[in-house]
C-alpha positions as CSV (number, residue, x, y, z in Angstrom):
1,X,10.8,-5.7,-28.0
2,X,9.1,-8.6,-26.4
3,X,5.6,-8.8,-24.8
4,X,7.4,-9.3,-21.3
5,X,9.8,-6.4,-21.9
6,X,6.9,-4.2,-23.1
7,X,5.2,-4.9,-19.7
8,X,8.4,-3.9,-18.2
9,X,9.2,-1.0,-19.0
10,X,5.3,0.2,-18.3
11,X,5.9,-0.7,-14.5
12,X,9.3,1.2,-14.4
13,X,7.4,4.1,-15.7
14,X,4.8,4.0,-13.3
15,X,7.5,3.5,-10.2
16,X,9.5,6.7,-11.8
17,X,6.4,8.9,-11.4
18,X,5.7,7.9,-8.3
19,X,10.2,8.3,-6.8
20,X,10.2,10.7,-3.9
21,X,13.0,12.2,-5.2
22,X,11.0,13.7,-7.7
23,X,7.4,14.1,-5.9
24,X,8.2,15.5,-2.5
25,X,10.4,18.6,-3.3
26,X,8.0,20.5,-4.9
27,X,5.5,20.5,-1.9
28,X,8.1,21.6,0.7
29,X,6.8,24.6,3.1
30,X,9.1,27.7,2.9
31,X,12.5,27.0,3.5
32,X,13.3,29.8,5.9
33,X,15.8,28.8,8.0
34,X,14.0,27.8,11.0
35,X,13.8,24.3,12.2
36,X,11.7,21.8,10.5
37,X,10.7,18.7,13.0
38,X,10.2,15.8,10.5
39,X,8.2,12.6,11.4
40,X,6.8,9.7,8.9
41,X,5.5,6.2,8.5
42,X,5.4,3.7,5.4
43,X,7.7,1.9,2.6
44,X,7.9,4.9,1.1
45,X,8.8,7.1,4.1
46,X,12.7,7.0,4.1
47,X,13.1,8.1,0.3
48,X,10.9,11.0,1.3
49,X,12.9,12.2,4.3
50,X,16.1,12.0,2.0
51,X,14.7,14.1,-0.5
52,X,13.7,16.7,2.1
53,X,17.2,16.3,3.8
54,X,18.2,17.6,-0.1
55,X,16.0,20.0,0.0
56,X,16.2,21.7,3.3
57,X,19.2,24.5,4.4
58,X,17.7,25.2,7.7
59,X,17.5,23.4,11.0
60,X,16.3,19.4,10.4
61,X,15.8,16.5,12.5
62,X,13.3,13.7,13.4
63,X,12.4,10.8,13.1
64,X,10.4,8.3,10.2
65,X,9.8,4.5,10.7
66,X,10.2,2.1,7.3
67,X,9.8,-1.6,6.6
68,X,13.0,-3.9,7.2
69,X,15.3,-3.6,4.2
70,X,13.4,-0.2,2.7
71,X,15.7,2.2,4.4
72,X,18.1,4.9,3.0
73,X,20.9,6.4,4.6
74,X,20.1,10.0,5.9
75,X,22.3,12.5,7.8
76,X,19.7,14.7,9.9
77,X,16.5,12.5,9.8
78,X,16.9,9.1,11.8
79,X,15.8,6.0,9.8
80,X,14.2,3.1,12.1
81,X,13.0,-0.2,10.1
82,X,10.2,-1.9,11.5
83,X,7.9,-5.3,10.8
84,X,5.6,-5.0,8.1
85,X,2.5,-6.1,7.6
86,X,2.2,-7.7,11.3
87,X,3.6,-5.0,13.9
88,X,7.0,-5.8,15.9
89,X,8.5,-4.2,18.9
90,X,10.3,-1.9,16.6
91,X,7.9,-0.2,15.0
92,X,6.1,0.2,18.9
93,X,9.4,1.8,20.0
94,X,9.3,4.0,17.3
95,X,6.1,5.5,17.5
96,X,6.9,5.9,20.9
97,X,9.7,7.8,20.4
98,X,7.8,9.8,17.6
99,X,5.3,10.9,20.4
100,X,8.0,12.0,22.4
101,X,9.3,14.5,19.8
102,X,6.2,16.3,18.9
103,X,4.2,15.9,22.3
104,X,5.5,19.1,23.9
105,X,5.6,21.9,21.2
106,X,4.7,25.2,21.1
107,X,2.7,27.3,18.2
108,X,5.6,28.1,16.6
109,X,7.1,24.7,15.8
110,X,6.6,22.9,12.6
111,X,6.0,19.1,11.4
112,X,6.3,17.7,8.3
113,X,5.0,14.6,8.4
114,X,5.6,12.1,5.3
115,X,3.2,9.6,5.5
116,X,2.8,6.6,2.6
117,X,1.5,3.3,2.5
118,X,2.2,0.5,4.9
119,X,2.3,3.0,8.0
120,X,-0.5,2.1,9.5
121,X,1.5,-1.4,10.6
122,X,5.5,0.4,11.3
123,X,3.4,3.0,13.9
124,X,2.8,0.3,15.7
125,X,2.5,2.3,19.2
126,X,-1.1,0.7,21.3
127,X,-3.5,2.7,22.5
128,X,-3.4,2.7,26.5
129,X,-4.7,-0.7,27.8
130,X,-4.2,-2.6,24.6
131,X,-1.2,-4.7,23.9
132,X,0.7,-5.0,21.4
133,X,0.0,-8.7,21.2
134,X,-3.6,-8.0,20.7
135,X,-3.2,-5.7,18.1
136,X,-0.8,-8.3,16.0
137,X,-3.1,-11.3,16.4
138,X,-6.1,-9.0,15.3
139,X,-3.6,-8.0,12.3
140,X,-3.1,-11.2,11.3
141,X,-6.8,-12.3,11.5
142,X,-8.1,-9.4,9.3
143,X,-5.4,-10.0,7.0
144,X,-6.2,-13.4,6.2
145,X,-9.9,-12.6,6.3
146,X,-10.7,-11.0,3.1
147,X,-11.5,-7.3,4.6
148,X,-10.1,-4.4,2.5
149,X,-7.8,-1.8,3.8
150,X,-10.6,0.7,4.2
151,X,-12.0,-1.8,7.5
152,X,-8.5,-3.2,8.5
153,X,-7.7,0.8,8.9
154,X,-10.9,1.2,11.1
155,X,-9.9,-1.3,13.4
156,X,-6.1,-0.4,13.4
157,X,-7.2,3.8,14.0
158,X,-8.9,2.3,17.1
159,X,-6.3,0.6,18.3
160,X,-3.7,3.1,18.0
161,X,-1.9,5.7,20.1
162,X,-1.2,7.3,17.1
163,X,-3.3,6.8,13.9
164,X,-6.7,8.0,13.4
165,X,-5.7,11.8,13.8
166,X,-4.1,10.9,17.1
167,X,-0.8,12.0,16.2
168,X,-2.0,15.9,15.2
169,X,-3.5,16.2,18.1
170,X,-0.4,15.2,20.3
171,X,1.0,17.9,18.3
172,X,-0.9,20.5,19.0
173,X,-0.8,23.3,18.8
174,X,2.4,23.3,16.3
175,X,1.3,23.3,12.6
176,X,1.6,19.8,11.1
177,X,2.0,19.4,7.3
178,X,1.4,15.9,6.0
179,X,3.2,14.9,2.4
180,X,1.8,11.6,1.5
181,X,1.8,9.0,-1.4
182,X,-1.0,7.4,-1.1
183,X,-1.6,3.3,-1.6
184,X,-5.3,3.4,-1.0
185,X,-8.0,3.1,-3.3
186,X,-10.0,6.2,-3.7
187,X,-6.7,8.0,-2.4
188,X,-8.7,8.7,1.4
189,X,-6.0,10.9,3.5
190,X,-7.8,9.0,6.4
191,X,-6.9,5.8,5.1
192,X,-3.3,6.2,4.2
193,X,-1.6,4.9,6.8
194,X,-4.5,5.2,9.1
195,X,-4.6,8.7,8.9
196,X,-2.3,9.8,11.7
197,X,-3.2,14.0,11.3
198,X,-6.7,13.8,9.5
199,X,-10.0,13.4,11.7
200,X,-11.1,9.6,11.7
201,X,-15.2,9.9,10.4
202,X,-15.2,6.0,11.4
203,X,-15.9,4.7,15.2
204,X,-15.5,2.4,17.5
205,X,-18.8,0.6,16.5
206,X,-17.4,0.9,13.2
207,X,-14.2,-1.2,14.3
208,X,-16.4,-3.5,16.5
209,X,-19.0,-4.7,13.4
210,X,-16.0,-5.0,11.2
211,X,-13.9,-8.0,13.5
212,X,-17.8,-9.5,14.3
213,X,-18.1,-9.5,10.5
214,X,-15.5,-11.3,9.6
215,X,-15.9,-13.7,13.0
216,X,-12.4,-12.9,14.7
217,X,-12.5,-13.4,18.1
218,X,-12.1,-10.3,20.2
219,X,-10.3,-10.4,23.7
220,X,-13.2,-9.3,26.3
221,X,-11.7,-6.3,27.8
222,X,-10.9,-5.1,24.2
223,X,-14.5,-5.7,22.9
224,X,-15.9,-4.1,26.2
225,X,-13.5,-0.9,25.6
226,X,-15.0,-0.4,21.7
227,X,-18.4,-0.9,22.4
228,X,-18.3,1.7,25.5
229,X,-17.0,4.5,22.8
230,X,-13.4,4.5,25.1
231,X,-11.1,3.7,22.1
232,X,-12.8,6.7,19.9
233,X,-10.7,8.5,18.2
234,X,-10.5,12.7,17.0
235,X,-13.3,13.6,14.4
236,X,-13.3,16.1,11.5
237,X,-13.6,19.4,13.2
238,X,-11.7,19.0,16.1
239,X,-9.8,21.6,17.4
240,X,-6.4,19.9,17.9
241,X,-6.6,19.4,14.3
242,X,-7.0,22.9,13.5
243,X,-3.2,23.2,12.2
244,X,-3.1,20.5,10.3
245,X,-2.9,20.4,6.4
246,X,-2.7,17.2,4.1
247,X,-1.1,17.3,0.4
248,X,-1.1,14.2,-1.7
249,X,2.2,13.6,-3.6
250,X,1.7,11.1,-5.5
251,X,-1.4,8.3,-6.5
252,X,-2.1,5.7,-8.1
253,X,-4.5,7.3,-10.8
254,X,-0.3,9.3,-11.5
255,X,1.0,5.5,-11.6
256,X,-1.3,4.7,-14.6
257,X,-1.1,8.0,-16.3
258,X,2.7,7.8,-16.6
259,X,2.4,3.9,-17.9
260,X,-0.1,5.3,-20.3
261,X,2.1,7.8,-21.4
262,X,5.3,5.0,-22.1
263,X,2.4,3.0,-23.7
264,X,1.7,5.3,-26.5
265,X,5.6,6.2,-26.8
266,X,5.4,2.5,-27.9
267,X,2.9,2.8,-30.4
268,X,0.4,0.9,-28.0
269,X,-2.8,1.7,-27.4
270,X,-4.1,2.0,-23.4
271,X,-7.0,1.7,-22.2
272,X,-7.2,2.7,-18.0
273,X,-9.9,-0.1,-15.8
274,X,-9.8,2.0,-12.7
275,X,-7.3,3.4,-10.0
276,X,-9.6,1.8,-7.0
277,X,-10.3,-1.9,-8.1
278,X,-11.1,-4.1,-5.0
279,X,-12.4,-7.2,-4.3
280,X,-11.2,-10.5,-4.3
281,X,-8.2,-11.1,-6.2
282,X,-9.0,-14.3,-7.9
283,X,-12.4,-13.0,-9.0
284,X,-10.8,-9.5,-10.4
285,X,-8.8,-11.9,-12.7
286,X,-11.8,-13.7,-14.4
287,X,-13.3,-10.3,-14.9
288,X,-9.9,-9.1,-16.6
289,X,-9.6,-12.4,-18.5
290,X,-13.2,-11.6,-19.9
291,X,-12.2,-8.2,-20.8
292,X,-9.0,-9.4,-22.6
293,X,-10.4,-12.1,-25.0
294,X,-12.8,-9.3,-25.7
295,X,-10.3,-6.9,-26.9
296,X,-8.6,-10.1,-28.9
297,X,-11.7,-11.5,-30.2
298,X,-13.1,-7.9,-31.1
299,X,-11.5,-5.0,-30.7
300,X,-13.7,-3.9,-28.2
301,X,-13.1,-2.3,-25.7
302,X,-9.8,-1.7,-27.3
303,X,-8.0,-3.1,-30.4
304,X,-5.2,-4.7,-30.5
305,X,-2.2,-3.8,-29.9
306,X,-3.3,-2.3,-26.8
307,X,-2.9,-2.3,-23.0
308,X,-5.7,-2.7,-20.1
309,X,-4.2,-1.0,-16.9
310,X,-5.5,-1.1,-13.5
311,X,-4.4,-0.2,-9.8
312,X,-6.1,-0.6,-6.7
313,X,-5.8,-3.1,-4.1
314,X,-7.6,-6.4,-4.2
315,X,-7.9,-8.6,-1.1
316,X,-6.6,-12.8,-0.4
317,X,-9.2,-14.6,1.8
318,X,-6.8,-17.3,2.8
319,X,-8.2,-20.5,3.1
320,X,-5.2,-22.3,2.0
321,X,-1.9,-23.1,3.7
322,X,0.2,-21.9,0.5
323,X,2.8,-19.1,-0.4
324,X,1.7,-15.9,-2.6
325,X,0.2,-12.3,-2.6
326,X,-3.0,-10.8,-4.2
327,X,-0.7,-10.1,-7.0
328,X,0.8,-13.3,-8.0
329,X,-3.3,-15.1,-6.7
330,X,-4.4,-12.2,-9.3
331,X,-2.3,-13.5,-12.4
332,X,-2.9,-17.4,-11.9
333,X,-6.7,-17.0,-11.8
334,X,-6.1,-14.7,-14.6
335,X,-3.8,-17.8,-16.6
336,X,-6.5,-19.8,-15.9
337,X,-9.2,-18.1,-16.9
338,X,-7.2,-17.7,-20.5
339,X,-6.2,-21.0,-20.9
340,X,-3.4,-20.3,-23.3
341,X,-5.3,-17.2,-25.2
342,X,-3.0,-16.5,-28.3
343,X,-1.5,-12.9,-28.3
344,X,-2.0,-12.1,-24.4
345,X,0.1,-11.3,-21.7
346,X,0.1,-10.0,-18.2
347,X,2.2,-8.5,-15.3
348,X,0.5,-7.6,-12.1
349,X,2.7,-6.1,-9.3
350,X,2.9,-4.4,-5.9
351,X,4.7,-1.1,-6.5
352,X,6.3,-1.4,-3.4
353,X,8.6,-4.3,-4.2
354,X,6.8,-6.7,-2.1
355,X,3.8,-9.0,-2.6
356,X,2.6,-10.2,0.1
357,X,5.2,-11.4,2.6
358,X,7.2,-13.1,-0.4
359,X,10.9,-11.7,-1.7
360,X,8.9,-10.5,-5.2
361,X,7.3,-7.9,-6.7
362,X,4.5,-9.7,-8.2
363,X,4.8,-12.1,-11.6
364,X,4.1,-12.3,-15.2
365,X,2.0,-14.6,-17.5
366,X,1.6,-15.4,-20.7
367,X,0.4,-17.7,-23.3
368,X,2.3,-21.0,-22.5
369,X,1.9,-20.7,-19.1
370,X,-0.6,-23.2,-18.4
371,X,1.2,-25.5,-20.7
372,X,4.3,-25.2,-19.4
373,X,2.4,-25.3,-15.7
374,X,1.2,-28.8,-16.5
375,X,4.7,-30.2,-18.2
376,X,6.3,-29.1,-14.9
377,X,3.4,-31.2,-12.9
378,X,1.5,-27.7,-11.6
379,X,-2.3,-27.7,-11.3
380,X,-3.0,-24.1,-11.7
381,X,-6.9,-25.2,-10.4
382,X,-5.3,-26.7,-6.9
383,X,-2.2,-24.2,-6.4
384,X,-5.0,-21.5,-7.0
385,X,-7.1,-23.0,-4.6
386,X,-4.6,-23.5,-2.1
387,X,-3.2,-19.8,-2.1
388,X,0.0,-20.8,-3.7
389,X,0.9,-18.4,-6.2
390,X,4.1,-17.5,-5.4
391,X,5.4,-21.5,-5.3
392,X,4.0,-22.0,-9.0
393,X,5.1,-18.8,-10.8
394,X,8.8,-19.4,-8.7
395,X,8.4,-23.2,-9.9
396,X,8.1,-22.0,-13.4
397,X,10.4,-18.8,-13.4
398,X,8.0,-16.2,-13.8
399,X,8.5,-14.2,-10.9
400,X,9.4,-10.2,-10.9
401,X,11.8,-9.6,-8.7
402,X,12.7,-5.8,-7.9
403,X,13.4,-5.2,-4.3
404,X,11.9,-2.4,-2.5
405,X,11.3,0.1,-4.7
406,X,11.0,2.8,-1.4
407,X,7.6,4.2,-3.1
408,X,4.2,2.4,-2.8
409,X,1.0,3.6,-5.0
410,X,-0.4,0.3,-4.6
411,X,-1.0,-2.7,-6.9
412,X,0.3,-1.9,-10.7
413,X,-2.0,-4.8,-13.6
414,X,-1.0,-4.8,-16.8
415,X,-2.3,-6.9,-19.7
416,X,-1.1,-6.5,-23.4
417,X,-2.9,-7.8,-26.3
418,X,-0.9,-8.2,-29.4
């Protein structure tokens, strides 16, 4: 088995552990025959509501709002695909519509909400007085701005008619029961997806300092709305939030576990970095190049042959004009870093399907990349520079392309040393 195919096969392990089909059943309230009202946000959103559609006798229906391309077809639950990451009329109407069918219950009712990664953008609904042109143009700015999901998620909760605990409270006082896969390092139910039935602990000062921070302009009305505490959002403790209860399904620590495992089916030794790496993604790959020629040069912190994996989510401060994700910008500061290190190879990935805004998963390197980079005319240094990953590793074939996946436990590094 090659280096690539070994690499492989470790991501298709990790996506397995993390299929709805296998992580939602078993967290299912009591089936007993009364009707079950079932919302949900995020790529992984419309997998879930088909395995509780497989799952459920009794009364179903509802609603759940996916990213274009990662829906499935479902028979009870209604599937609506939405823009992802940059909001889109869609994903407002749907929220809207979402509101609408958990806004008037009573005590009795029950929600199951199945919330995953990449919600916070598909429940897209403003809160009262902000637009939904605001909210994409301040999407867009964070995004190319280098702030991690934790502070994008502040700003967004804020922002919201929904997130931030919002949507428990609209359904009080009916119980809500949350299923979520998380994509967030540190696996924060108030982060996933913005946390739509979990108190917010952050505030509108919080949001404020995070867009001054990274200098992106703020529409006056808007700024004068957070800094007055009008945008605040429900805390831990309050009442409205009373019936709500959050289970995590699946992580990203799971992700690694279950690649571990396939690892040492393999007769390969792993070694597990972290579930909750952040920081820039070009800087995370010098680190893991260092780590790499260590384990080469001296068996230490592993011997060879072994495998470093990591998850998390690292961040793109864009600065270029190029194509890519922090994936693909991941694995060519990583080849470049290695300069053609015998015995060392790497896959880095989005476990969604997507990386970035590009039609991949993420990419592989290995060895002769750089060499082959420079008989095809590519200067790792500039495309790196330039934030064009994706056009290099397409230029030179080493893109992995999976399609949606319709789970998401966040960014999936691999790097095997022979």
């Amino acid at each position: 088995m090659s280096p690539r195919e070994i690499l492989r096969r470790l991501f298709d392990a990790a996506i397995a552990s993390a299929d709805p089909a296998l992580c939602v059943p078993p967290h299912l309230p009591p089936d007993d025959g009364g009707r079950l009202i079932v919302i949900g946000a995020g790529k992984a959103s419309a997998a879930m509501a088909l395995a509780v559609e497989q799952h459920w006798s009794g009364p179903l229906d509802g609603t759940v709002v996916t990213r274009y391309g990662h829906g499935v077809p479902c028979e009870r639950i209604k599937i609506v695909e939405a823009a992802h990451p940059v909001p889109d009329a869609a994903g407002e109407a749907a929220a809207h519509f979402i509101f609408e069918q958990i806004s008037r219950l009573t005590v009795k009712a029950r929600v199951l909400a199945l919330m995953s990664g990449g919600g916070s953008a598909l429940l897209a609904a403003p809160a009262a007085g902000v637009t939904l042109a605001e909210k994409r143009a301040l999407t867009s700015a964070l995004l190319r701005s280098g702030a991690n999901i934790g502070e994008i998620n502040s700003v967004r909760k804020h922002l919201s008619a929904l997130k931030g605990g919002r949507l428990a409270a609209a359904a009080w006082p009916a119980s809500v029961l949350t299923l979520a896969i998380s994509d967030v390092p540190g696996d924060d139910p108030a982060v996933i997806a913005s946390g739509p039935t979990v108190g917010d602990p952050t505030t509108c000062a919080d949001a404020l300092g995070v867009l001054d921070f990274y200098g992106i302009a703020v529409p006056p009305e808007l700024r004068r709305r957070l800094a007055s505490g009008e945008l605040e959002t429900p805390k831990p403790g309050d009442p409205r939030l009373a019936n709500s209860e959050f289970r995590l399904v699946a992580s990203p620590r799971q992700m690694l576990e279950a690649a571990a495992a396939e690892a040492q089916r393999l007769g390969i030794t792993p070694l597990i970095l972290g579930d909750a790496i952040e920081g820039e993604a070009r800087e995370a790959g010098k680190v893991m190049a260092g780590i790499a020629q260590s384990c080469a040069r001296h068996g230490f912190p592993a011997k060879g042959p072994c495998v470093l994996l990591s998850g998390g989510e690292t961040t793109v401060t864009m600065k270029g004009d190029g194509r890519g994700g922090r994936n693909t910008e991941f694995l060519l500061s990583l080849a470049q870093a290695l300069d053609g290190a015998p015995g060392i190879h790497a896959l880095a990935a989005d476990t969604d399907g997507i990386d970035g805004s590009e039609d991949n998963a993420g990419a592989f390197i290995d060895p002769t990349t750089p060499a082959r980079a420079r008989a095809a005319g590519l200067d790792l240094r500039a495309r790196l520079a330039n934030n064009d990953a994706w056009s290099c590793f397409s230029a030179l074939d080493d893109l992995l392309v999976t399609g949606p996946t319709r789970t998401n436990v966040n960014d999936f590094r691999a790097i095997f040393i022979g």
